[in-house]
CHARMM internal coordinates of N, CA and C (Angstrom, degrees):
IC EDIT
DIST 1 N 1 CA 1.4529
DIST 1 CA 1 C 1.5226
ANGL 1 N 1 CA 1 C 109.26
DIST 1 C 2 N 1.2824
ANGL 1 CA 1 C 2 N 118.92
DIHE 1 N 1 CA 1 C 2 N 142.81
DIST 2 N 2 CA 1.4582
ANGL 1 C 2 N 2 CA 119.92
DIHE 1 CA 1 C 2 N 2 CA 173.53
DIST 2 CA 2 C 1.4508
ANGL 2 N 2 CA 2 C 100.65
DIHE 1 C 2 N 2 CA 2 C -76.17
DIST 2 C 3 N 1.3571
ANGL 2 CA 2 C 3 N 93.18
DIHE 2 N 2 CA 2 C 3 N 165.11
DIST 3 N 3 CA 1.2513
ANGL 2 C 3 N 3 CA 116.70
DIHE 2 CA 2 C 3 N 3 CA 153.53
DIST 3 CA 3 C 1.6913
ANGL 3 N 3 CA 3 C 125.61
DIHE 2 C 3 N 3 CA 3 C -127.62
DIST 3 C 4 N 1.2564
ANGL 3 CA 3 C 4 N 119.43
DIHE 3 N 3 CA 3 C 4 N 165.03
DIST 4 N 4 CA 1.4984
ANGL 3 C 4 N 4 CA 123.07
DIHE 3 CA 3 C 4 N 4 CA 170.35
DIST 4 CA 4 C 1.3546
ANGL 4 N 4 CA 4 C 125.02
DIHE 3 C 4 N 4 CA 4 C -41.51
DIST 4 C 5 N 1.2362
ANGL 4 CA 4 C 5 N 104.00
DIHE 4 N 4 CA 4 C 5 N -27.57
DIST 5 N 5 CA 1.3903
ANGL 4 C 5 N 5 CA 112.09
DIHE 4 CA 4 C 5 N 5 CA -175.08
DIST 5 CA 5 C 1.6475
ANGL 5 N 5 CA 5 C 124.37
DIHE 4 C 5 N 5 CA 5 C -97.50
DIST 5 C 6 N 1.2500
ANGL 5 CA 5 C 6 N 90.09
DIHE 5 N 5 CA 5 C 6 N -19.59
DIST 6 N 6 CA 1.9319
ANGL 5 C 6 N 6 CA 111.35
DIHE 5 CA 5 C 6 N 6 CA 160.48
DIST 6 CA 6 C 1.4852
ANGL 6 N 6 CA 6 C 118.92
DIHE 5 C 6 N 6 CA 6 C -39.69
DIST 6 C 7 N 1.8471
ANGL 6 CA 6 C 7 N 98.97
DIHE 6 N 6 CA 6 C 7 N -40.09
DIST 7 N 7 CA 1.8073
ANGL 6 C 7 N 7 CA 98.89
DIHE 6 CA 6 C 7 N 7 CA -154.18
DIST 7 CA 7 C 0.9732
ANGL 7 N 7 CA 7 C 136.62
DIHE 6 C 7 N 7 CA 7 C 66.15
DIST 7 C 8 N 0.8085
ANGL 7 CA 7 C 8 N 130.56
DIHE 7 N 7 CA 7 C 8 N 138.07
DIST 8 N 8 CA 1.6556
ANGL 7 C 8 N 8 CA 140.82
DIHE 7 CA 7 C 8 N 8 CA -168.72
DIST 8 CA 8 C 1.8066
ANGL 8 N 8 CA 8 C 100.35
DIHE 7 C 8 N 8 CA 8 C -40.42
DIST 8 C 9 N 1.5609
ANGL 8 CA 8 C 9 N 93.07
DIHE 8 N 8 CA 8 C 9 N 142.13
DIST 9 N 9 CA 1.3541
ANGL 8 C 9 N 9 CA 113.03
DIHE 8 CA 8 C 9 N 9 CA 170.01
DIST 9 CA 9 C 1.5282
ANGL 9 N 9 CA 9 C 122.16
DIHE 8 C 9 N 9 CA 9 C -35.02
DIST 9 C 10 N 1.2235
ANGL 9 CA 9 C 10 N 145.12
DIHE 9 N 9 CA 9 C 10 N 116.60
DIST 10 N 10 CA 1.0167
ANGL 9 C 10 N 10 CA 112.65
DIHE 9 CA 9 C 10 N 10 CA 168.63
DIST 10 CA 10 C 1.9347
ANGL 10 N 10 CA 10 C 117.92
DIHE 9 C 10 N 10 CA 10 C -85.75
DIST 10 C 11 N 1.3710
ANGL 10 CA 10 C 11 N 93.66
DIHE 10 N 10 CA 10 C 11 N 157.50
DIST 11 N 11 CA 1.3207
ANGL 10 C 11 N 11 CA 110.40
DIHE 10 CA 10 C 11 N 11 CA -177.51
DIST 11 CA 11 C 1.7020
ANGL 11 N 11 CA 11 C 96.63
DIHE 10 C 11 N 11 CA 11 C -47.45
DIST 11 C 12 N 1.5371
ANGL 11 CA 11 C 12 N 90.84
DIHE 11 N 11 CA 11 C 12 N 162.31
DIST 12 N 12 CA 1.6912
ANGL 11 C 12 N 12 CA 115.81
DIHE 11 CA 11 C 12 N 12 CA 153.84
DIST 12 CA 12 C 1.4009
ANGL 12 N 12 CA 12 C 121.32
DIHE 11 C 12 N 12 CA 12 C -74.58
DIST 12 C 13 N 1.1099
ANGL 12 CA 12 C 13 N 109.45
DIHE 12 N 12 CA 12 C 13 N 135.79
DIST 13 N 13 CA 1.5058
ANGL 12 C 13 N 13 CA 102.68
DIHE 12 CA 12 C 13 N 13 CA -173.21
DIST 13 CA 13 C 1.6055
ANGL 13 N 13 CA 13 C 118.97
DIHE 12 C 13 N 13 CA 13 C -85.65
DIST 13 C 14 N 1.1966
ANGL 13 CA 13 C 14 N 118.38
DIHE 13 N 13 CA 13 C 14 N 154.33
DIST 14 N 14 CA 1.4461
ANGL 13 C 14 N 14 CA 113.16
DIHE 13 CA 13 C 14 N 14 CA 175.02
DIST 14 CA 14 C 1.6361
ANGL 14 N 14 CA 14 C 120.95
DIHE 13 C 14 N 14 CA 14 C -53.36
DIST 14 C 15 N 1.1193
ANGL 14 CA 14 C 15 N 136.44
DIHE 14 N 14 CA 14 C 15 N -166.26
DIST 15 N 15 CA 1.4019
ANGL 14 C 15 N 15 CA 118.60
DIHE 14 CA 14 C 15 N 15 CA -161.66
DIST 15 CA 15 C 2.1381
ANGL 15 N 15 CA 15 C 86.30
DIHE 14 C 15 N 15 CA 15 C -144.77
DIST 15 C 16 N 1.7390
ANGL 15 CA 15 C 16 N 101.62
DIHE 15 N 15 CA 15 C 16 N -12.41
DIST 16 N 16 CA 1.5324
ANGL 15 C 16 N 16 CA 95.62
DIHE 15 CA 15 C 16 N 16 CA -173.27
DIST 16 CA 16 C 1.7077
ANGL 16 N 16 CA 16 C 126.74
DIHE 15 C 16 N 16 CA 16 C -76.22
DIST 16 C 17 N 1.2183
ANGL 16 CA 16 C 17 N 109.53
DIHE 16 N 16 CA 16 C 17 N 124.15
DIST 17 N 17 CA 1.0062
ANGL 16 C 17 N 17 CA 120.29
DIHE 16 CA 16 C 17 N 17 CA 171.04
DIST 17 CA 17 C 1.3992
ANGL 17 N 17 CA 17 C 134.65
DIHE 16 C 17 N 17 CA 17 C -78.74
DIST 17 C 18 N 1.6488
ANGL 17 CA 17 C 18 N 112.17
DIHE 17 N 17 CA 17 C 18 N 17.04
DIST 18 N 18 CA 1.6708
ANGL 17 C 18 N 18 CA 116.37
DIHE 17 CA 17 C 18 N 18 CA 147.54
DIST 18 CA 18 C 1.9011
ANGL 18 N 18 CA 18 C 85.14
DIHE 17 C 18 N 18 CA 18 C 87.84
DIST 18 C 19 N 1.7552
ANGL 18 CA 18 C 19 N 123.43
DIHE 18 N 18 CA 18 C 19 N 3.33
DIST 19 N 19 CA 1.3515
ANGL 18 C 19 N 19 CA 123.95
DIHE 18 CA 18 C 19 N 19 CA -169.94
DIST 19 CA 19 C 1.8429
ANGL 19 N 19 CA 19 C 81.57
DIHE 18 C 19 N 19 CA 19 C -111.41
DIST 19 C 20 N 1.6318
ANGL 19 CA 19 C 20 N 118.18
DIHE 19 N 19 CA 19 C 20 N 104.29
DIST 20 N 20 CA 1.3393
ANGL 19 C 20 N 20 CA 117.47
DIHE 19 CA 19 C 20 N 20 CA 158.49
DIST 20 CA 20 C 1.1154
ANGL 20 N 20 CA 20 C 134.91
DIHE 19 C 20 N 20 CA 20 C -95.02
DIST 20 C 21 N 1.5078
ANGL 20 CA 20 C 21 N 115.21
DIHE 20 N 20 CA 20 C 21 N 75.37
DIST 21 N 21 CA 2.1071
ANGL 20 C 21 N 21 CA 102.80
DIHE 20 CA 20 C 21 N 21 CA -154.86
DIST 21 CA 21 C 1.5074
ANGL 21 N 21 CA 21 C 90.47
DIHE 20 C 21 N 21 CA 21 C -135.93
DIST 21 C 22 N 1.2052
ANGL 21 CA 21 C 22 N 114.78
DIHE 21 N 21 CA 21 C 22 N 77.49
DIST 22 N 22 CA 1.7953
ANGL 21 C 22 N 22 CA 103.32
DIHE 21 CA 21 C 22 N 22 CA 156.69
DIST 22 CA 22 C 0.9607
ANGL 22 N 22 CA 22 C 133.81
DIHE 21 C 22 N 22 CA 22 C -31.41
DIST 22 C 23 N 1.4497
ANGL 22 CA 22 C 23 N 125.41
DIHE 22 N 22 CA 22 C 23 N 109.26
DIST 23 N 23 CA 1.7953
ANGL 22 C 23 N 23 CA 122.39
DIHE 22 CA 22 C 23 N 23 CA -169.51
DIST 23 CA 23 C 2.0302
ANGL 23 N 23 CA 23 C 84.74
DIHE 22 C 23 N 23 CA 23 C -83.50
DIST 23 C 24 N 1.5643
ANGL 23 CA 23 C 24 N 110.48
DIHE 23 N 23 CA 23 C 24 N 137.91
DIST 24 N 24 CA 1.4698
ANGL 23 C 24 N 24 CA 118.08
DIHE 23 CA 23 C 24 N 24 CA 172.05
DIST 24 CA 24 C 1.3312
ANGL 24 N 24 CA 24 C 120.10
DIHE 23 C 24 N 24 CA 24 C -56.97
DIST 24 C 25 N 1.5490
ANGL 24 CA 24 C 25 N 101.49
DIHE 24 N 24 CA 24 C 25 N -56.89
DIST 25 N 25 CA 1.4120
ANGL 24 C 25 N 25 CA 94.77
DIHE 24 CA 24 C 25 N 25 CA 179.38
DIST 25 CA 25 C 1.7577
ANGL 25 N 25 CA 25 C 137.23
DIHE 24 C 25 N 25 CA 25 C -56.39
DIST 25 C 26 N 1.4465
ANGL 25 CA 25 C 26 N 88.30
DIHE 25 N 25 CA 25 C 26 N -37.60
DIST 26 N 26 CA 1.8246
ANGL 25 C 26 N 26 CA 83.48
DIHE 25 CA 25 C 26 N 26 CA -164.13
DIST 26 CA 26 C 1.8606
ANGL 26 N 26 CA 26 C 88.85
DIHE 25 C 26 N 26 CA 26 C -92.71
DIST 26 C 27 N 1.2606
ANGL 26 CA 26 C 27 N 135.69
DIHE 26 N 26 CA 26 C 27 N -25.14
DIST 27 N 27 CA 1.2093
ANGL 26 C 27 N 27 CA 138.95
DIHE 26 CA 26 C 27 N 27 CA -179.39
DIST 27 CA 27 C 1.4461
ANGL 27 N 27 CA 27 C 98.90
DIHE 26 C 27 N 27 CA 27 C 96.25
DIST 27 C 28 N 1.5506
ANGL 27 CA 27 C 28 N 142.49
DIHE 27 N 27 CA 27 C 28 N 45.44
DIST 28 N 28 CA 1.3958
ANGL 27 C 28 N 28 CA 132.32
DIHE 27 CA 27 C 28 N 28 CA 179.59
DIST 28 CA 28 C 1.5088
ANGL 28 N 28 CA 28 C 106.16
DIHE 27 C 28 N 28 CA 28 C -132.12
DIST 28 C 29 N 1.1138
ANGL 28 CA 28 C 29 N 106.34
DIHE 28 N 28 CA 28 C 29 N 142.52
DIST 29 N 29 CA 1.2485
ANGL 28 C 29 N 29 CA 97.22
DIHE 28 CA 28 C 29 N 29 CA 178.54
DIST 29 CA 29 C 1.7054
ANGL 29 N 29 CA 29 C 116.90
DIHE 28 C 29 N 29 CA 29 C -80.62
DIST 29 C 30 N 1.2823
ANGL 29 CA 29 C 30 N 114.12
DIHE 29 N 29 CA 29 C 30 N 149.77
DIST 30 N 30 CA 1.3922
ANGL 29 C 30 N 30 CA 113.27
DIHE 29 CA 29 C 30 N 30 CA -172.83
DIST 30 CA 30 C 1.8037
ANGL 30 N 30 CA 30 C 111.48
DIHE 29 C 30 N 30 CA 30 C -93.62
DIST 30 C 31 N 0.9323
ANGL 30 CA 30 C 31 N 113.26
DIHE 30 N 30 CA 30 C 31 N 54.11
DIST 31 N 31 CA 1.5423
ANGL 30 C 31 N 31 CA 121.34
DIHE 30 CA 30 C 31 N 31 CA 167.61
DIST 31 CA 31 C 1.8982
ANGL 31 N 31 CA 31 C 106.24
DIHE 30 C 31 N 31 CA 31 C -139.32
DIST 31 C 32 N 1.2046
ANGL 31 CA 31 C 32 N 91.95
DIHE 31 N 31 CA 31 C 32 N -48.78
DIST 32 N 32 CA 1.6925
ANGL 31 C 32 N 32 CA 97.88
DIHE 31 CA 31 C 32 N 32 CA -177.27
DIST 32 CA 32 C 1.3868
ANGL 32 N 32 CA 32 C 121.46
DIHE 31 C 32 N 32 CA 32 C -99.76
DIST 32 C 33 N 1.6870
ANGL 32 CA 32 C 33 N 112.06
DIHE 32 N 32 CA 32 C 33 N -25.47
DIST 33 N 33 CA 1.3585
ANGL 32 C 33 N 33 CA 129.84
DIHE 32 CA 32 C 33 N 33 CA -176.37
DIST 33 CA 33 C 1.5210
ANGL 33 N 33 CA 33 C 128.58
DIHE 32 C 33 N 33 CA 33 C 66.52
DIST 33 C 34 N 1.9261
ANGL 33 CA 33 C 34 N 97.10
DIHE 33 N 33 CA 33 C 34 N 17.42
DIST 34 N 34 CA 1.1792
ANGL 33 C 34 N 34 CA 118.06
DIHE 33 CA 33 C 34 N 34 CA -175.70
DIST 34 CA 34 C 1.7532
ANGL 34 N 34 CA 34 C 93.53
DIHE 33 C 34 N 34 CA 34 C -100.62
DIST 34 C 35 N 1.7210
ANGL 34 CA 34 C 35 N 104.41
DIHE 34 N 34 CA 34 C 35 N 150.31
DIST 35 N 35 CA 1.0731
ANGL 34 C 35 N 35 CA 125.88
DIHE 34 CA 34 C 35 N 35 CA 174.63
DIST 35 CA 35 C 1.7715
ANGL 35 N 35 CA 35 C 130.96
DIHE 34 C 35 N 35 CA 35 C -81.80
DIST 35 C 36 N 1.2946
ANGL 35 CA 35 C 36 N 121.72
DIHE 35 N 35 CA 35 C 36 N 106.32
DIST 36 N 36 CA 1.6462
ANGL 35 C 36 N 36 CA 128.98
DIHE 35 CA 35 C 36 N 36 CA -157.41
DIST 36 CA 36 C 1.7853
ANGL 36 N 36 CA 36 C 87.18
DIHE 35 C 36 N 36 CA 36 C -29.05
DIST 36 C 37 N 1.0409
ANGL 36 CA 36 C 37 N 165.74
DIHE 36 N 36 CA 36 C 37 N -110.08
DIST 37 N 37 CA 1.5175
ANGL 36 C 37 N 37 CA 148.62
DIHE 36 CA 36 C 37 N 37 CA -143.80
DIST 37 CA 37 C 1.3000
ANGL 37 N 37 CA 37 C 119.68
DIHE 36 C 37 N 37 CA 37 C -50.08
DIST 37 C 38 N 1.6233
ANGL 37 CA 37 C 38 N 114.22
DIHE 37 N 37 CA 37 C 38 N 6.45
DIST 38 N 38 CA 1.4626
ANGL 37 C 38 N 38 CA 110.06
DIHE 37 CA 37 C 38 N 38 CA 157.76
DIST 38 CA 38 C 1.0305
ANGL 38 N 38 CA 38 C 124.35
DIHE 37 C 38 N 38 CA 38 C -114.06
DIST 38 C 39 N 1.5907
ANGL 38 CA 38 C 39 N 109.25
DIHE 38 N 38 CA 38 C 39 N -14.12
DIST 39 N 39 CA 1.3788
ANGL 38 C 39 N 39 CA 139.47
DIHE 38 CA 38 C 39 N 39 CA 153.16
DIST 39 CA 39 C 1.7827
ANGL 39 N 39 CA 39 C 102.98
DIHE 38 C 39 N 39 CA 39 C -37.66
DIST 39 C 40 N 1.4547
ANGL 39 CA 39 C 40 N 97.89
DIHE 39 N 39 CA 39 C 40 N -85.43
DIST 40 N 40 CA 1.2046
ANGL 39 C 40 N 40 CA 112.92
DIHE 39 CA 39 C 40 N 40 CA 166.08
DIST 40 CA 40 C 1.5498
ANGL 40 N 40 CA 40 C 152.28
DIHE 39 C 40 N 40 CA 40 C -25.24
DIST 40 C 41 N 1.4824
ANGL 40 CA 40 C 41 N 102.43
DIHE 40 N 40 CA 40 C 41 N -46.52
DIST 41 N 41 CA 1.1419
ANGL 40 C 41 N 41 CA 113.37
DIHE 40 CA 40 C 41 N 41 CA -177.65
DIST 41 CA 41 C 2.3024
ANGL 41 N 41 CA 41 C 106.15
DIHE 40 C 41 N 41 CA 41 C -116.83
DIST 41 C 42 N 1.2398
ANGL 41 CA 41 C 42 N 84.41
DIHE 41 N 41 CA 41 C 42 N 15.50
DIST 42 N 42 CA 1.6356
ANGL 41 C 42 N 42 CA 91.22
DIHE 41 CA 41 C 42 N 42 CA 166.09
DIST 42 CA 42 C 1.4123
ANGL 42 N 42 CA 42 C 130.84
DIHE 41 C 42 N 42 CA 42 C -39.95
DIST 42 C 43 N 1.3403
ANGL 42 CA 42 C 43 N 91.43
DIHE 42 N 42 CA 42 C 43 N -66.13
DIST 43 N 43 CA 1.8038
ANGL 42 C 43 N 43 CA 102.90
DIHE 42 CA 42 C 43 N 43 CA 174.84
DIST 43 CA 43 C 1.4515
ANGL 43 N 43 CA 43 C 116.24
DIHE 42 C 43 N 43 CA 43 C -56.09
DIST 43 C 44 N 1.3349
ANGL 43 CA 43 C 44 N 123.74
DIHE 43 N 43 CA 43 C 44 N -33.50
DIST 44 N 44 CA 1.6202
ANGL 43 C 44 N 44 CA 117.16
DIHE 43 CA 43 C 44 N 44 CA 177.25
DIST 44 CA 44 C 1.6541
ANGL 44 N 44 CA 44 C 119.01
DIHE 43 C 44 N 44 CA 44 C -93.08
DIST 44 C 45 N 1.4637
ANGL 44 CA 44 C 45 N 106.95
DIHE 44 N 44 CA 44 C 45 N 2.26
DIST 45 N 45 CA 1.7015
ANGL 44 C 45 N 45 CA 116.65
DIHE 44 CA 44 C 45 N 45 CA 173.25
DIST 45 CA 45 C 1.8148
ANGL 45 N 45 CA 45 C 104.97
DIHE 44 C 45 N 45 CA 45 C -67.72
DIST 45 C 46 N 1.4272
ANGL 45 CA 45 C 46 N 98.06
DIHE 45 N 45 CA 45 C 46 N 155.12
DIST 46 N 46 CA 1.3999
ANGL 45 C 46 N 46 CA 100.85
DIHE 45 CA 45 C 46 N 46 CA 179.88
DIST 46 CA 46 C 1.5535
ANGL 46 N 46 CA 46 C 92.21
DIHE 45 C 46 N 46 CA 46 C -108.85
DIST 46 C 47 N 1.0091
ANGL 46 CA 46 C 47 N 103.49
DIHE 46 N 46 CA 46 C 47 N 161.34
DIST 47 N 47 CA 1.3331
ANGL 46 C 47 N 47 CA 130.94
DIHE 46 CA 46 C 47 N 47 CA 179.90
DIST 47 CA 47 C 1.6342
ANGL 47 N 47 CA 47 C 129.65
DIHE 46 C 47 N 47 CA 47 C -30.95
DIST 47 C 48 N 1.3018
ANGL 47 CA 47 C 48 N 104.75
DIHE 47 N 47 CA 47 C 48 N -57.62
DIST 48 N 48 CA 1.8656
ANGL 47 C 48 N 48 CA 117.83
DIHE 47 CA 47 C 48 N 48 CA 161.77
DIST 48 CA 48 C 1.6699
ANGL 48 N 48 CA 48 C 92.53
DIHE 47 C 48 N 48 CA 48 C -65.51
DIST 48 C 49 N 1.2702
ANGL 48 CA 48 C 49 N 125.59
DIHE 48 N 48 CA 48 C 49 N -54.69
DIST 49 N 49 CA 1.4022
ANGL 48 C 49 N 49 CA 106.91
DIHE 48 CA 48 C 49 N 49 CA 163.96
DIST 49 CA 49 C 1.8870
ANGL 49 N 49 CA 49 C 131.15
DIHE 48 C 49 N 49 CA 49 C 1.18
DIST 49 C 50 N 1.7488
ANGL 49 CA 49 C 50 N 80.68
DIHE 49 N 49 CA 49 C 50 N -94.33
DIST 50 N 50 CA 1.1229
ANGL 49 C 50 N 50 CA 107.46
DIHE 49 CA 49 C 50 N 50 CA -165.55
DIST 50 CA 50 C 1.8527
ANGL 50 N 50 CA 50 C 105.93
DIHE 49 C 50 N 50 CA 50 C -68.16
DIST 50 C 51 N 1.5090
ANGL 50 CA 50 C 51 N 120.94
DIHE 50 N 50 CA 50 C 51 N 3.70
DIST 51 N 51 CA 1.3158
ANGL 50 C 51 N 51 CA 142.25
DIHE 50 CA 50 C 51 N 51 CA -160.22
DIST 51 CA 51 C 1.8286
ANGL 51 N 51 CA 51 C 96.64
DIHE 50 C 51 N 51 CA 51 C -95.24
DIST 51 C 52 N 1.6964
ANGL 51 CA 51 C 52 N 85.70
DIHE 51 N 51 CA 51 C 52 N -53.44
DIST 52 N 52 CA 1.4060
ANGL 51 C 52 N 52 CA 77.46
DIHE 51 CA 51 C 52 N 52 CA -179.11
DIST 52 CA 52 C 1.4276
ANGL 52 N 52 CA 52 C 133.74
DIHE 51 C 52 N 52 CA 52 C -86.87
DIST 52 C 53 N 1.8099
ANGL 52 CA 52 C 53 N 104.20
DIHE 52 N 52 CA 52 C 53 N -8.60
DIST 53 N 53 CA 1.6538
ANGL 52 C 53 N 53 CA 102.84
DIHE 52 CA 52 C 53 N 53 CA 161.42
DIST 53 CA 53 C 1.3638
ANGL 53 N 53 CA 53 C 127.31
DIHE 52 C 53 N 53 CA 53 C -51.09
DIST 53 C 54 N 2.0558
ANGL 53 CA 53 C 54 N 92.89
DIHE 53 N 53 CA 53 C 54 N -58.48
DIST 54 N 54 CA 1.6453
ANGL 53 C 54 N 54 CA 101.25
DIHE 53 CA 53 C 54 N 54 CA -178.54
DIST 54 CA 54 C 1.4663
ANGL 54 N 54 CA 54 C 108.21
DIHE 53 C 54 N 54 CA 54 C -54.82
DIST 54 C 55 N 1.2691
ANGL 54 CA 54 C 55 N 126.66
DIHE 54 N 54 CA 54 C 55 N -12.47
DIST 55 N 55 CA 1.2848
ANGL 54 C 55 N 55 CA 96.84
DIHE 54 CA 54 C 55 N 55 CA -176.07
DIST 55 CA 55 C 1.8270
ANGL 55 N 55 CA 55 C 138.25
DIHE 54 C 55 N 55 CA 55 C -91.37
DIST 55 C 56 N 1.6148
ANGL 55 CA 55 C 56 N 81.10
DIHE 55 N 55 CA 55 C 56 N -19.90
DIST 56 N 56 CA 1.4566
ANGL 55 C 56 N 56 CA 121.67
DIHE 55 CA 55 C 56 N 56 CA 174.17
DIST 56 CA 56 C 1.6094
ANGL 56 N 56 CA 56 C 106.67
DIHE 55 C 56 N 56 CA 56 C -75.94
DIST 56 C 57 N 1.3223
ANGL 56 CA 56 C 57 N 125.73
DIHE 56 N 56 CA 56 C 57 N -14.76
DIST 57 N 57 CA 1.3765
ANGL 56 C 57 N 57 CA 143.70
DIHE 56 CA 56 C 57 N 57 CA -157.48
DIST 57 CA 57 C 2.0574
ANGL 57 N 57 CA 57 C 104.34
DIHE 56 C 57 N 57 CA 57 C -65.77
DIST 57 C 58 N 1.4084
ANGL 57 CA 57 C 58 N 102.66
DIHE 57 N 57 CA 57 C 58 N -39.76
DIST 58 N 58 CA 1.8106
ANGL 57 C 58 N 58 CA 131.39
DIHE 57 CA 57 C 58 N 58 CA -169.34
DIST 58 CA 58 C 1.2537
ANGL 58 N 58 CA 58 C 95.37
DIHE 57 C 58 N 58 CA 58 C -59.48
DIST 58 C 59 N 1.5178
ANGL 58 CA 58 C 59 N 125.15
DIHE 58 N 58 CA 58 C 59 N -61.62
DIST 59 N 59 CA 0.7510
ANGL 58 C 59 N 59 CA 149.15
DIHE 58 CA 58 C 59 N 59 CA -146.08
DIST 59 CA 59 C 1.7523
ANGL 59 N 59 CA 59 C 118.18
DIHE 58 C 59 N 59 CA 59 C -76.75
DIST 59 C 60 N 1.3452
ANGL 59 CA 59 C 60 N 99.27
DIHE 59 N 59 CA 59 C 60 N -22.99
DIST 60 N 60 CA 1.9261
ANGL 59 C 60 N 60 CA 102.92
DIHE 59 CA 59 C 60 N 60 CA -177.03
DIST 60 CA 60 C 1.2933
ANGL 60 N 60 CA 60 C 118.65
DIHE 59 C 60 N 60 CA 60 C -103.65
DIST 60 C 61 N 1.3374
ANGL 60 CA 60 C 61 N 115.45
DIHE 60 N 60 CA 60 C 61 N -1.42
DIST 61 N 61 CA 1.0828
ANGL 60 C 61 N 61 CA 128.92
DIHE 60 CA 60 C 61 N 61 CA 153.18
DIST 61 CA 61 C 1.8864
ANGL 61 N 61 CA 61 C 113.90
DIHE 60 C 61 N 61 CA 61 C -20.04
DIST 61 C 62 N 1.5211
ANGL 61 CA 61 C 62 N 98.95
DIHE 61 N 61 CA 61 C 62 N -66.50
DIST 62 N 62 CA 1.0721
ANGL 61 C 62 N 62 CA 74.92
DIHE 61 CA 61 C 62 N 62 CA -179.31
DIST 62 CA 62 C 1.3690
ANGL 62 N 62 CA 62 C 132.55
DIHE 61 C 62 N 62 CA 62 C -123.77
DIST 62 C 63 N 1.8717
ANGL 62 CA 62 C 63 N 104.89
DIHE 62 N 62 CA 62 C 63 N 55.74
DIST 63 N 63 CA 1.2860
ANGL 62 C 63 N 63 CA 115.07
DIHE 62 CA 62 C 63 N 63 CA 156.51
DIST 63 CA 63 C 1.5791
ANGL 63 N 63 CA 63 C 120.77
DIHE 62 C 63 N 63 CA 63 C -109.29
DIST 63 C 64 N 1.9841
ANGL 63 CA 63 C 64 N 94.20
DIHE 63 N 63 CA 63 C 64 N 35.67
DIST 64 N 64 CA 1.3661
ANGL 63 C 64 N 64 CA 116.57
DIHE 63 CA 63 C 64 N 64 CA 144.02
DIST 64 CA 64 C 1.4117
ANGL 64 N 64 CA 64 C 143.02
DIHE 63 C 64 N 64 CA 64 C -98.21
DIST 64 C 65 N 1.3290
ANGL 64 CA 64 C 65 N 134.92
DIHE 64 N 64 CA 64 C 65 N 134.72
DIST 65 N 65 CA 1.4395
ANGL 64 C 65 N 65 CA 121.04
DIHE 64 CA 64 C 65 N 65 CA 178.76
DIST 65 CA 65 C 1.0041
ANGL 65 N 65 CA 65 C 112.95
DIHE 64 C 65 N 65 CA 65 C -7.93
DIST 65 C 66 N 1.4059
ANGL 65 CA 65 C 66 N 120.08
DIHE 65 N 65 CA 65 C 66 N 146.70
DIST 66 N 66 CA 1.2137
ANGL 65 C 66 N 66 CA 113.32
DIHE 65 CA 65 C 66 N 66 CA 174.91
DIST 66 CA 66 C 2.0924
ANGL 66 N 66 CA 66 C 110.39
DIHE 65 C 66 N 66 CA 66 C -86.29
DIST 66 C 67 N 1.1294
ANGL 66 CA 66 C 67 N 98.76
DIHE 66 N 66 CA 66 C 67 N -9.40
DIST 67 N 67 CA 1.4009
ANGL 66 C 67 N 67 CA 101.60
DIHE 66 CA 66 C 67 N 67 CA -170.02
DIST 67 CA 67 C 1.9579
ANGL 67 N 67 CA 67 C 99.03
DIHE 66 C 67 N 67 CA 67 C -106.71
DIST 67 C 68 N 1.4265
ANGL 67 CA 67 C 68 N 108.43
DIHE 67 N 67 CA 67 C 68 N 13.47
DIST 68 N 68 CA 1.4839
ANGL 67 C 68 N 68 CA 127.25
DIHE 67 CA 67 C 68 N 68 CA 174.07
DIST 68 CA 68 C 1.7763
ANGL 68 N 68 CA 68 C 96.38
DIHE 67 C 68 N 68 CA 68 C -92.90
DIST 68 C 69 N 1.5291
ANGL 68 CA 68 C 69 N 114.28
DIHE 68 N 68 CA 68 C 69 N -76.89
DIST 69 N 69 CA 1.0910
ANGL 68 C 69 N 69 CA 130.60
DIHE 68 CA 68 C 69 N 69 CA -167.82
DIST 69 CA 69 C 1.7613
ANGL 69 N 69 CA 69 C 110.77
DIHE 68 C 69 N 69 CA 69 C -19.55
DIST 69 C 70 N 1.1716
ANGL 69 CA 69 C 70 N 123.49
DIHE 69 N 69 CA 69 C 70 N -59.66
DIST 70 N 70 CA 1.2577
ANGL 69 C 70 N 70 CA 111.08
DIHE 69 CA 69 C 70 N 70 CA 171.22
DIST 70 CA 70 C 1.6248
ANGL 70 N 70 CA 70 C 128.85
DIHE 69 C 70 N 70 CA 70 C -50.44
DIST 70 C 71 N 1.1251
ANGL 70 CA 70 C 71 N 122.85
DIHE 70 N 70 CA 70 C 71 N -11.12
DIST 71 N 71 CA 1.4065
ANGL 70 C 71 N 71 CA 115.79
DIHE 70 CA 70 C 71 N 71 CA 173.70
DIST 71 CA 71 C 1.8246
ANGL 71 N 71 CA 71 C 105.16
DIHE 70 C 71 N 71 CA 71 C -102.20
DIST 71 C 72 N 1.2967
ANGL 71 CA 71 C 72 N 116.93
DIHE 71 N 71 CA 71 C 72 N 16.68
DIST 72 N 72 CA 1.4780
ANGL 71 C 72 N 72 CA 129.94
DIHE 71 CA 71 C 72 N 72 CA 178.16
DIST 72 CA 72 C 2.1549
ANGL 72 N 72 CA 72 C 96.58
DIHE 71 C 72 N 72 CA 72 C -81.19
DIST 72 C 73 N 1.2444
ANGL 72 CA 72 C 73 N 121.90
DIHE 72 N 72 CA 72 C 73 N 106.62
DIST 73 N 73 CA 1.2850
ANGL 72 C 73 N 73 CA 146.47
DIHE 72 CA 72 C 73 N 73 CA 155.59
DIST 73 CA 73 C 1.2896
ANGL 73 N 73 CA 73 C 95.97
DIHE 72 C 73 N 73 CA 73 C -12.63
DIST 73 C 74 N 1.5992
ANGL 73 CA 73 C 74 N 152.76
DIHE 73 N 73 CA 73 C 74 N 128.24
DIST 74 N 74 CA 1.5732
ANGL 73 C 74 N 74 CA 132.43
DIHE 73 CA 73 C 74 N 74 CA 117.43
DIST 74 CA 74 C 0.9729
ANGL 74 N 74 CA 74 C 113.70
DIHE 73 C 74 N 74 CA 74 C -76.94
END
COOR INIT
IC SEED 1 N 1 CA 1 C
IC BUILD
């Protein structure tokens, strides 16, 4: 349980890795593997939000080229 003295929650953190290269086909970017409208609309997601991108995030890997996938960040 929090307390008062905790302070406010901190946010979720972004998931970008400073790598901005939209792969065309699948529409994700290949640093974060997040999609430009999640890109986009990040800052106004709430929290379970942004919970359920990162979590889905592992996973799209490889509905990238396969000759993309290696320049994908772990």
């Amino acid at each position: 349980m929090r307390t008062p003295s905790d302070g406010p929650p901190k946010p979720i953190k972004t998931p970008c890795t400073k790598v901005c290269t939209v792969d065309g086909a699948s529409g994700l970017c290949l640093g974060c593997l997040r999609s430009l409208q999640e890109i986009a609309e990040w800052s106004r997601l709430d929290d379970a939000t942004r919970e359920a991108i990162l979590d889905a995030l592992p996973g799209r890997v490889t509905r990238l080229d396969p000759a993309l996938q290696g320049l994908v960040p772990r």
